[in-house]
C-alpha positions in Angstrom: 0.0 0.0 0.0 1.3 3.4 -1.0 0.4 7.0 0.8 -1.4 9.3 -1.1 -2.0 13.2 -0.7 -5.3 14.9 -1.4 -4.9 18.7 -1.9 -8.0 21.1 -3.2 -7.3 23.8 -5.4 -9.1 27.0 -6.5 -8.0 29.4 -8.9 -9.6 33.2 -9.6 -8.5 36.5 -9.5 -11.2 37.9 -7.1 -10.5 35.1 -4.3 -7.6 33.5 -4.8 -5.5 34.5 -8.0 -2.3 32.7 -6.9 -3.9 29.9 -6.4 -2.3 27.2 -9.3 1.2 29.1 -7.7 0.5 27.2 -4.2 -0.7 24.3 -5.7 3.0 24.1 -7.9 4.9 24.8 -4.2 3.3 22.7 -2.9 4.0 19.6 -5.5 7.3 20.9 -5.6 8.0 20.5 -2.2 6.3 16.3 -2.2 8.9 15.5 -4.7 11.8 17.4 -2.9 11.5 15.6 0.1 9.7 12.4 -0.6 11.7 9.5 -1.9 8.5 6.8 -1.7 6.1 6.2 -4.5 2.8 8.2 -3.5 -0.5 8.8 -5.4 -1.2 12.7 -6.0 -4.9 13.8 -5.7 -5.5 17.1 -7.0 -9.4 18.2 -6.1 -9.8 22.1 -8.6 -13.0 23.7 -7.2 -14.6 25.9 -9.7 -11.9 27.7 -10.8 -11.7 30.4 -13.6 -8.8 28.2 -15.4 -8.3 24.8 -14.9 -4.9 23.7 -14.2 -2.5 21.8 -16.3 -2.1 18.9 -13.5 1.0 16.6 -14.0 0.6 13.6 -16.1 1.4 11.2 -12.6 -1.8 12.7 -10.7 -5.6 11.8 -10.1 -6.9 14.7 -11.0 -10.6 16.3 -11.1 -12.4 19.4 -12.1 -15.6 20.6 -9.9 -17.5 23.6 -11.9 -19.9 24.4 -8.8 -19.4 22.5 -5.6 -22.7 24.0 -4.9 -24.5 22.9 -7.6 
């Protein structure tokens, strides 16, 4: 069994425009310091642009958690 890590993003320039920024850090920093094989969840919550998610990640878009 391998860990995996399950991050939400959201992207938009009125709430959170350096959103896909944090989200990049963040993956930056699993493969700096991990040296284990790990599945990568990423979670995008209505954003204005979707991201352009690594190839090796789960990833899914939600339009309108709300809706």
């Amino acid at each position: 069994m391998k860990p995996a890590f399950i991050v939400t993003v959201h992207k938009s320039e009125k709430y959170r425009p350096k959103g896909h920024e944090f989200l990049d850090r963040y993956i930056g920093t699993l493969k700096e310091n991990l040296t284990i094989d790990y599945d990568l969840f990423i979670m995008e919550n209505a954003s204005d642009y979707k991201y352009d998610f690594p190839i090796y990640a789960h990833y899914r878009y939600f339009p309108d958690q709300l809706g």
